[in-house]
C-alpha positions as CSV (number, residue, x, y, z in Angstrom):
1,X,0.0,0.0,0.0
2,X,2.8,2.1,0.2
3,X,2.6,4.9,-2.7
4,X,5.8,6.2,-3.8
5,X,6.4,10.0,-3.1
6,X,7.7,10.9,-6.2
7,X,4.4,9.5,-8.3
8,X,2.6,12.3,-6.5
9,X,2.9,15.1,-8.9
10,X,1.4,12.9,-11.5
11,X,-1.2,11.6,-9.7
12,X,-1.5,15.9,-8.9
13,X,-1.9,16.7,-12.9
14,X,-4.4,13.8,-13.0
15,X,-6.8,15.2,-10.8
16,X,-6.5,18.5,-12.0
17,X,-7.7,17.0,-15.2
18,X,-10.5,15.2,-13.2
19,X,-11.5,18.3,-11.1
20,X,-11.5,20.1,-15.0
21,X,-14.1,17.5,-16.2
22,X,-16.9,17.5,-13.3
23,X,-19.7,20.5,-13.3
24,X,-20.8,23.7,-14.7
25,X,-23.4,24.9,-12.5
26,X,-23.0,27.7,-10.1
27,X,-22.9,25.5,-7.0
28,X,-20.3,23.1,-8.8
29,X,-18.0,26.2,-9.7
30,X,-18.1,27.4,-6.3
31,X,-17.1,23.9,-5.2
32,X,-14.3,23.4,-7.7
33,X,-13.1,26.4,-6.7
34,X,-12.6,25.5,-3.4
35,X,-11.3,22.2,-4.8
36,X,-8.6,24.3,-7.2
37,X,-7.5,25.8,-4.0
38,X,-7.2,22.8,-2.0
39,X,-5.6,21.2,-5.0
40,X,-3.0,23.7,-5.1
41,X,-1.8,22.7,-1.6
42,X,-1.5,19.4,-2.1
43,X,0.7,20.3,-5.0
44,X,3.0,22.4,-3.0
45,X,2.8,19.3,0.0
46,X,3.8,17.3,-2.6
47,X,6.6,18.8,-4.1
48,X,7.8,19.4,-0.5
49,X,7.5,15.5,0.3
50,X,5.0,16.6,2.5
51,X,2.4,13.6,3.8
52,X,0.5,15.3,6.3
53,X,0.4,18.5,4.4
54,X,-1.0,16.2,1.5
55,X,-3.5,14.8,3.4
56,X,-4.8,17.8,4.8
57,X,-4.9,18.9,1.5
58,X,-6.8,15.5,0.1
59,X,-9.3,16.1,3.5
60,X,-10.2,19.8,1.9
61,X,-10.5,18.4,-1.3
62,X,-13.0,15.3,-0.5
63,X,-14.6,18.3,1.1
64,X,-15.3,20.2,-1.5
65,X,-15.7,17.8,-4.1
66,X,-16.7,14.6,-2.6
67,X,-18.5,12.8,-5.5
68,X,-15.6,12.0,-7.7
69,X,-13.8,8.7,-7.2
70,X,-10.4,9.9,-7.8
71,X,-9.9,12.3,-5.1
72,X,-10.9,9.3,-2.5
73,X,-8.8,7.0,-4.0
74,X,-5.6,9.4,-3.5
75,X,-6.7,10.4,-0.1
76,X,-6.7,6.7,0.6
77,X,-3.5,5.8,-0.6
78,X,-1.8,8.9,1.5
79,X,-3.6,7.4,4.7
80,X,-2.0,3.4,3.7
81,X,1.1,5.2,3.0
82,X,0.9,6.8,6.6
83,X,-0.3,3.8,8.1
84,X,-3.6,5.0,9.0
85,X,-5.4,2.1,7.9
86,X,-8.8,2.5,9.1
87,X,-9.1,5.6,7.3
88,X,-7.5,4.5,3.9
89,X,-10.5,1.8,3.9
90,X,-13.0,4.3,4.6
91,X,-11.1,6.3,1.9
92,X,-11.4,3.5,-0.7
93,X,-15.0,2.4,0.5
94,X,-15.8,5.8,-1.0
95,X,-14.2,5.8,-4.0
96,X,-15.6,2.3,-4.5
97,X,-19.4,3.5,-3.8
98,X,-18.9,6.0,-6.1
99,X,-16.8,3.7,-8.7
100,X,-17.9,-0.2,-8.8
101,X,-15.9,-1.0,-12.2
102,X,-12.5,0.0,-10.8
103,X,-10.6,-3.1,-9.9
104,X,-7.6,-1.3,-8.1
105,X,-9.9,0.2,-5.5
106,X,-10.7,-3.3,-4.8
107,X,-7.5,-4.9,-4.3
108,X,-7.0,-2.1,-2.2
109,X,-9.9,-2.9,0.1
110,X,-9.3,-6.3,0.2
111,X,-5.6,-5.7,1.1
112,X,-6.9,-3.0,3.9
113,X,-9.0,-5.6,5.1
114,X,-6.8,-8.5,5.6
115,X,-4.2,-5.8,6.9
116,X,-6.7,-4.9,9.5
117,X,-7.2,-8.9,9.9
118,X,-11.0,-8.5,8.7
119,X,-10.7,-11.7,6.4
120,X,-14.5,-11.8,6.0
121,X,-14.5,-8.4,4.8
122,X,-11.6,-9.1,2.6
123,X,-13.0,-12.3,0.9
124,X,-16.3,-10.5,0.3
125,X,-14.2,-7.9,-1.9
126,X,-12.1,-10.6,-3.2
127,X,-15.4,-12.3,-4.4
128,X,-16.1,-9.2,-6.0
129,X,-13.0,-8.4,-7.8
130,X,-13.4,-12.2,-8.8
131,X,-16.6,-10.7,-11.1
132,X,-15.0,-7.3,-12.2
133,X,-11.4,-9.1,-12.7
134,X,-11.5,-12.7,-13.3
135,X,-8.3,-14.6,-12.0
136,X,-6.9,-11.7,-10.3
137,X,-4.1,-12.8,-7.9
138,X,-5.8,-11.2,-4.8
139,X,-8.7,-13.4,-5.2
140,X,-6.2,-16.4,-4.0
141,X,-4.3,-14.2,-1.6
142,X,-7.9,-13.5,0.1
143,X,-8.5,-17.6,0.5
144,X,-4.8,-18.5,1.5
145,X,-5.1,-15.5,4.2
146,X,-8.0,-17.0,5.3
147,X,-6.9,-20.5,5.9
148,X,-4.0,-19.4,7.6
149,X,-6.3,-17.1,10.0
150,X,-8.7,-20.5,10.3
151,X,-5.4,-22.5,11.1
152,X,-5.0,-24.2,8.1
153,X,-1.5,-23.3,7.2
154,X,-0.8,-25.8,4.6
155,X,-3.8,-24.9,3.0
156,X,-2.6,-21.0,3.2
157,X,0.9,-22.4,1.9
158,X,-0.8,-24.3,-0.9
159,X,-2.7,-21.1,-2.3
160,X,0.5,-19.0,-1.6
161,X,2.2,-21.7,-3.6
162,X,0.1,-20.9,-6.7
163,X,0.3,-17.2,-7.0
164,X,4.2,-17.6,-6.6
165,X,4.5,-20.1,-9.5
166,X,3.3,-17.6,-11.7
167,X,4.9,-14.2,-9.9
168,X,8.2,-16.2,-7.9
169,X,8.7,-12.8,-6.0
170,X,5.7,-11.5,-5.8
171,X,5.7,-9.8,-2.5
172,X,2.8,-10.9,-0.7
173,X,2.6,-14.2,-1.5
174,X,5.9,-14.5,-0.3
175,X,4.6,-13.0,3.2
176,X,1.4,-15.6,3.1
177,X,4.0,-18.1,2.7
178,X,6.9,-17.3,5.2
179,X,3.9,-16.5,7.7
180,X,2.6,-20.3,7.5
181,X,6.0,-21.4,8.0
182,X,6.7,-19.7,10.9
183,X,3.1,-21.3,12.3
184,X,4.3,-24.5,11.3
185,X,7.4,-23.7,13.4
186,X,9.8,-23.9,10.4
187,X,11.4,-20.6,11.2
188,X,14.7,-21.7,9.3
189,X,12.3,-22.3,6.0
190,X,11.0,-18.9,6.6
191,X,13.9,-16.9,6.7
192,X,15.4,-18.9,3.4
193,X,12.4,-17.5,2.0
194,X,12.7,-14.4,2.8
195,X,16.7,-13.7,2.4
196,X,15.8,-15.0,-0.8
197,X,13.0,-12.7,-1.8
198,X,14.9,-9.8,-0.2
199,X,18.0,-10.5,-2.1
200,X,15.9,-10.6,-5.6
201,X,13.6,-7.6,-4.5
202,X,15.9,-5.2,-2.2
203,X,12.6,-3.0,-1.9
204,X,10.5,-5.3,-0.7
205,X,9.5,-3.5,2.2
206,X,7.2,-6.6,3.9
207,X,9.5,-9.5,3.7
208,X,12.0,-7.2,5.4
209,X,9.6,-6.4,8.0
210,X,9.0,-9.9,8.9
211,X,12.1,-11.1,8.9
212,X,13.0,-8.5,11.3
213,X,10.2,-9.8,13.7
214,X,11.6,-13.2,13.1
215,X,15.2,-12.3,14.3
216,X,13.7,-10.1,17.3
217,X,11.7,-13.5,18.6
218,X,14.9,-15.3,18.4
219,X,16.3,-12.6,19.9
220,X,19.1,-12.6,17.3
221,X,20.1,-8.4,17.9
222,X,22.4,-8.5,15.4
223,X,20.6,-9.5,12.5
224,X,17.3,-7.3,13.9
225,X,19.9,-4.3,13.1
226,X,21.4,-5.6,10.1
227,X,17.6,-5.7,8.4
228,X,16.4,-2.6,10.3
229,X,19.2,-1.0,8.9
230,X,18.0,-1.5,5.0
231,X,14.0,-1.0,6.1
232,X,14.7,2.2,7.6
233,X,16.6,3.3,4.3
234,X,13.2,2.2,2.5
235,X,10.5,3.6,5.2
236,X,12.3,6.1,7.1
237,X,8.9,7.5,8.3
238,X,7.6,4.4,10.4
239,X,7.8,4.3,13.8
240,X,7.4,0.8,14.7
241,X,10.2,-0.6,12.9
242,X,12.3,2.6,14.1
243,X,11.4,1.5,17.8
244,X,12.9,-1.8,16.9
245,X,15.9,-0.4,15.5
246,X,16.2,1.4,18.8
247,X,16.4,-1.6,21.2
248,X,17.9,-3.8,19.0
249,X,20.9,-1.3,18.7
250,X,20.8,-0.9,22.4
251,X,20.9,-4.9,22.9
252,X,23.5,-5.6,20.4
253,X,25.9,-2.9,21.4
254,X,25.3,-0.9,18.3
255,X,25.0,1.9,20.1
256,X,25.1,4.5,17.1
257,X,22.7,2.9,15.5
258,X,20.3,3.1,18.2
259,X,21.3,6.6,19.0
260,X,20.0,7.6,15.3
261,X,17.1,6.1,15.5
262,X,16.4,7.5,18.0
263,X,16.6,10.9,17.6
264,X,14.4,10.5,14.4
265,X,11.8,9.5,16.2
266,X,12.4,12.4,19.4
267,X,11.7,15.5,17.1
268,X,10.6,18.5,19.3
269,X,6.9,18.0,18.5
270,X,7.0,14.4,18.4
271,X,4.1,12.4,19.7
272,X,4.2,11.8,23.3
273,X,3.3,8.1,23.4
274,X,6.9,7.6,21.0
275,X,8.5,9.9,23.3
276,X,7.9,7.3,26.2
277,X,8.5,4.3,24.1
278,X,12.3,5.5,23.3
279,X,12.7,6.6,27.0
280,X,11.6,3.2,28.1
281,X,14.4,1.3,26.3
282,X,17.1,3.4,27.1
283,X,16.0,2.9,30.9
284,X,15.9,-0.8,29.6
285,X,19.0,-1.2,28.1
286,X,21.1,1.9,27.4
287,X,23.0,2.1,31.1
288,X,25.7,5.0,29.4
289,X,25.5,8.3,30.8
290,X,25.0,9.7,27.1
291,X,21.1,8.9,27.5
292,X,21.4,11.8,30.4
293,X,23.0,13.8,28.0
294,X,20.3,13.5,25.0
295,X,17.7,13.4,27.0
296,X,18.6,17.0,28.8
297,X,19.3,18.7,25.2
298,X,15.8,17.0,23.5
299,X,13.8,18.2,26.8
300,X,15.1,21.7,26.0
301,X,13.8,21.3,22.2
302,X,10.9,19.7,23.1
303,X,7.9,21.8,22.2
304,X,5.1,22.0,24.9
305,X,5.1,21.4,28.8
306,X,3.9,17.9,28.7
307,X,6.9,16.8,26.0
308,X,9.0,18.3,28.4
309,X,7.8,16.5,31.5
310,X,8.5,13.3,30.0
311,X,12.1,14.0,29.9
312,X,12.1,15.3,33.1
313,X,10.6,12.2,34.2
314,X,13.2,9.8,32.6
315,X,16.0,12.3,33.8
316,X,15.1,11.9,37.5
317,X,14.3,7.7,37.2
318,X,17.9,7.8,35.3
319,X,19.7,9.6,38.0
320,X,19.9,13.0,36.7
321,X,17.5,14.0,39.6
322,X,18.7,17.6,39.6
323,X,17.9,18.0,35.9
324,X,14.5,17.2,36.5
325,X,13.9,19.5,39.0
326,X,14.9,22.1,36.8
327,X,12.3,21.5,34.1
328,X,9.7,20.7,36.2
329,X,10.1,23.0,38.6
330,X,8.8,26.0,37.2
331,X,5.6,24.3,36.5
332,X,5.1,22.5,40.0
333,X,2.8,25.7,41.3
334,X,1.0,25.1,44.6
335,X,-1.6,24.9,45.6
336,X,-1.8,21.6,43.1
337,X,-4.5,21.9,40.6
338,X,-4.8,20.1,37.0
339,X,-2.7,22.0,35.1
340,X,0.6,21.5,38.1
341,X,-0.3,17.7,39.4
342,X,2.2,16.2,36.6
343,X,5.3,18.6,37.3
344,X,4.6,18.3,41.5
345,X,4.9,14.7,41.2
346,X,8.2,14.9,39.4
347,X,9.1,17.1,41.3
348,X,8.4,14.8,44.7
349,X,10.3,12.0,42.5
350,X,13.1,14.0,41.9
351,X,13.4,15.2,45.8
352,X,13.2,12.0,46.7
353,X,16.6,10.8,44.6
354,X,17.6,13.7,45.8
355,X,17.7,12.6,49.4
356,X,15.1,15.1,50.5
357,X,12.5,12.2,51.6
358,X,10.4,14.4,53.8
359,X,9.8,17.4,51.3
360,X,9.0,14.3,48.4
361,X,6.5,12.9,50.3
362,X,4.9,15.8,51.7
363,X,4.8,16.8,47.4
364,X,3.6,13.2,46.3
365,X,0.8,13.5,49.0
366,X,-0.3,16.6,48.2
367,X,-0.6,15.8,44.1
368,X,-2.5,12.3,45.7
369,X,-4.9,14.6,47.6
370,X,-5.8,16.4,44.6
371,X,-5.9,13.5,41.8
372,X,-5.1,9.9,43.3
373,X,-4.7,8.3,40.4
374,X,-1.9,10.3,39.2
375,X,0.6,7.1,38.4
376,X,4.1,9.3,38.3
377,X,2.9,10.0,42.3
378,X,2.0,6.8,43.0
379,X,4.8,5.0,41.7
380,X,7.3,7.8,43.9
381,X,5.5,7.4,46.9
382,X,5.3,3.4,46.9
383,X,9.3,3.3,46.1
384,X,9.7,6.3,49.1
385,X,7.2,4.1,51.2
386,X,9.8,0.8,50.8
387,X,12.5,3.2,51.9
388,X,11.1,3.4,54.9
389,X,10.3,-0.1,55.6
390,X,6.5,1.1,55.5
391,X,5.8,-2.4,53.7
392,X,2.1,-1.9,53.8
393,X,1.4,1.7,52.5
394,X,4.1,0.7,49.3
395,X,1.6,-2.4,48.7
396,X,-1.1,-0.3,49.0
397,X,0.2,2.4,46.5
398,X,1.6,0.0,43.9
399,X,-1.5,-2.2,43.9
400,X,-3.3,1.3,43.1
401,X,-0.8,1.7,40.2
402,X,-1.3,-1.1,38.8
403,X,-4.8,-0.5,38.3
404,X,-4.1,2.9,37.0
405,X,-1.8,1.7,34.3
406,X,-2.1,-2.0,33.8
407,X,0.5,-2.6,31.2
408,X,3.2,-1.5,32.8
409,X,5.9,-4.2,33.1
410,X,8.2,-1.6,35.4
411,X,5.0,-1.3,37.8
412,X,4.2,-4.8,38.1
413,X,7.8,-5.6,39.1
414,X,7.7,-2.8,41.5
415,X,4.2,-4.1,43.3
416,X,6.7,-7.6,43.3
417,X,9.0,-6.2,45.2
418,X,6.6,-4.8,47.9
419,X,5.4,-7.7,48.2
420,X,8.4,-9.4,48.5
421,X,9.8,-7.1,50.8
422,X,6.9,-7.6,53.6
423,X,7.7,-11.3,53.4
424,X,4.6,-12.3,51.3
425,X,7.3,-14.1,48.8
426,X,3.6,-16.0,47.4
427,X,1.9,-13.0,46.6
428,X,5.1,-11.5,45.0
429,X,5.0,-15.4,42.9
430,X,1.4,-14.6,42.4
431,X,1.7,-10.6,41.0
432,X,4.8,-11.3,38.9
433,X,2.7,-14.4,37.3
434,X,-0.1,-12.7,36.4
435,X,2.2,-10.1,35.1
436,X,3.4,-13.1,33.1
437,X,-0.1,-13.3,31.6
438,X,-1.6,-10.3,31.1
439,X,1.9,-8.5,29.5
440,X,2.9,-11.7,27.4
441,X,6.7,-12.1,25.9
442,X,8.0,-9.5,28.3
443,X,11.6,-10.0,29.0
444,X,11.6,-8.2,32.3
445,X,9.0,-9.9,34.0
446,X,10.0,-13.5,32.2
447,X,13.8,-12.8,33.8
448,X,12.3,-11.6,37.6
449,X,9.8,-15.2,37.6
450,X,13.1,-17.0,36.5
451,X,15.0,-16.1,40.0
452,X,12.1,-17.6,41.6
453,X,12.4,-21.1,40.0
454,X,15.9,-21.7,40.5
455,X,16.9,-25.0,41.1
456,X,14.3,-26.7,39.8
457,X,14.9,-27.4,36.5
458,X,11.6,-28.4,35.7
459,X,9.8,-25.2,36.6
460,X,12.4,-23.8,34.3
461,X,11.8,-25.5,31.4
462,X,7.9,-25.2,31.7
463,X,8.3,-21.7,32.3
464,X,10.8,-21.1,28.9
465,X,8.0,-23.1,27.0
466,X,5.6,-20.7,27.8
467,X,7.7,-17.9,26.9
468,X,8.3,-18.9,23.6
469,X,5.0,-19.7,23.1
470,X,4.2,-16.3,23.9
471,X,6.8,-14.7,21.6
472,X,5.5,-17.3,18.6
473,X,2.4,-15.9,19.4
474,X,3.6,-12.6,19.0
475,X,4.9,-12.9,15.7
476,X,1.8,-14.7,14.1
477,X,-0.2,-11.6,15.6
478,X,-2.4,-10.0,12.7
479,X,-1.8,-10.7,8.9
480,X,-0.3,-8.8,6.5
């Protein structure tokens, strides 16, 4: 689905030519005017490389003109190119309502659909294209995708089998095909597939993609980095395979590596949730003081308080407590109200690495008087709370934080160790095996339940069954 950025122009001049062919009434001018307009920007987005502009652009357009196939189409493959998926079939569902003859809008839905693992929805359009296009490869690909959702992997092989004796490399049957391998564990037969297809199609975005998530469940850094290195080269823009790049570097001791990637993804407006995702594996795995380094010079470029109090955060957890308390600190206003609670419970975090445990907790309790589920608060005061040996309270506040953010691996291990240090080791077994459960193919959690089945061998081995179940299961998540 991706659309390259340099066909854009073209697709630009073609629907200037649509937008010249639709209307003559006084209502239509009006409305191709403001379609001209909103054409023009997605011109100058597009010459500028420009994806979000584009698809503002493409929004306005739809807008003004939203009975002419072409303009949906194009707003729909910006959105696949993006990765918003939901709205590129919405996109296409349009252009397809208002175009049933056009076979390309329904190999897109079909492909949209069994990326968004809707295989009913995707054979329904397969069927369809199957009437407007008889033969056409993504009627199989709809079938094998659907065995191999049902289970049927030989079956899914089989039907990948067929398109590829006619297209060797085509790219998705090669996926369909490496992805019921990997079901059938025959991991080695997968990745001779895929070096294969990647060698004779270096572009080939999707095998590369796999075969990185093959690597990362075998926990094979190295070769995670080596194919990162070539997918970030062809989709510098996504964020996933950029995360992966990021802790495969940090894990393999290419450090550089990770370090790029990482500032790609920590521009100053960058979205918060990626923010926390970096920051989280260079807590993780990146123990050099450089991480105290980028992270002070990124929170000064960061745009916006609450970009800024994630760094802050990560600098005083990091042991850069005094670095924290100087971006948060301005903020942290009392009395605490909604717009202060987030820096005042840094700020208590950061006073109590400093040393200063009576002036954290007295700023952790006042943010829990005014909001008690703020999690940066609860997690301080439970860690001050097992300073002081006050092995109830630190229960209590850790149980509360896990409620308030329940995938958390770090605050599951913490409520483990609360338990664990009030002598209830079978409640500590008990939290860090649900944690087990609920956050599946963790490597923290899987490495804290393995100190508690030492010596027996057999516990062991059940317990590294299970994780590799989990991180198979992992890998066969979704479809495409």
């Amino acid at each position: 689905m991706r659309v390259p950025s340099l066909l854009i122009p073209w697709t630009a001049a073609c629907l200037l030519l649509s937008l010249a062919t639709t209307g003559c009434n006084l209502s239509e001018r009006l409305s191709n005017r403001r379609a001209n307009a909103a054409l023009a920007e997605y011109q100058s987005a597009a010459a500028a490389s420009n994806l979000y502009g584009a698809r503002e652009a493409l929004l306005k357009l739809v807008g003004a003109r939203d009975d002419v196939p072409d303009y949906w189409s194009e707003l729909g493959k910006i959105e696949a190119q993006m990765g918003a998926y939901s709205d590129a079939y919405y996109a296409f569902s349009r252009a397809y309502e208002l175009n049933r003859s056009d076979p390309d809008l329904l190999r897109s839905l079909t492909q949209l659909a069994l990326q968004s693992g809707d295989v009913t929805a995707a054979q329904t359009h397969a069927r369809e294209l199957q009437v407007v296009a008889p033969g056409d490869p993504w009627v199989k690909l709809a079938d094998g995708w659907a065995a191999f959702a049902g289970g049927h992997y030989d079956d899914a092989i089989t039907a990948a089998d067929g398109l590829l004796a006619n297209s060797p490399h085509d790219p998705t049957g090669t996926v369909l095909k490496a992805r019921s391998l990997v079901a059938l564990q025959r991991q080695d037969d997968a990745v001779q597939l895929l070096s294969a297809q990647v060698d004779a199609q270096p572009s080939d975005v999707g095998s590369l993609m796999l075969l990185a998530r093959i690597y990362d469940g075998r926990a094979d850094w190295a070769k995670v980095v080596e194919v990162e290195r070539r997918i970030g080269s062809l989709a510098p823009s996504d964020s996933n395979n950029a995360l992966l790049m990021v802790e495969a570097g940090l894990r393999s001791g290419e450090v550089q590596d990770a370090r790029q990637a990482s500032l790609r993804l920590l521009t100053p407006g960058a979205d918060p949730d990626i923010i926390s995702a970096v920051l989280e594996r260079w807590s993780n795995y990146w123990p050099s003081t450089q991480r105290i380094a980028d992270a002070r010079m990124l929170a000064q470029r960061a745009v916006g308080l609450q970009r800024k109090l994630i760094y802050a955060a990560f600098l005083s957890r990091a042991g850069s407590p005094a670095d924290a308390l100087k971006i948060a600190g301005g903020a942290a206003s009392l009395p605490v109200n909604a717009g202060s609670a987030e820096a005042n419970a840094i700020v208590g975090d950061a006073l109590l690495r400093s040393g200063n445990t009576s002036a954290a907790k007295a700023r952790l309790d006042a943010v829990l008087a005014f909001d008690p589920g703020n999690a940066t608060a609860l997690r301080g005061r439970s860690e001050l709370e097992l300073r002081m040996r006050d092995w109830d309270a630190a229960i209590n506040d850790a149980q509360k934080l896990v409620t308030v953010a329940p995938s958390s691996a770090d605050d599951r291990l913490l409520l483990a160790r609360a338990f664990a240090a009030a002598g209830k080791s079978e409640w500590a077994q008990r939290t860090l095996w649900s944690a087990f459960e609920d956050i599946a193919a963790n490597d923290q959690i899987f490495a804290a339940l393995r100190t508690t089945r030492k010596g027996n061998q057999e516990a062991l081995n059940q317990l590294q069954s299970e994780f590799e179940r989990q991180r198979s299961a992992k890998l066969n998540r979704g479809l495409l």
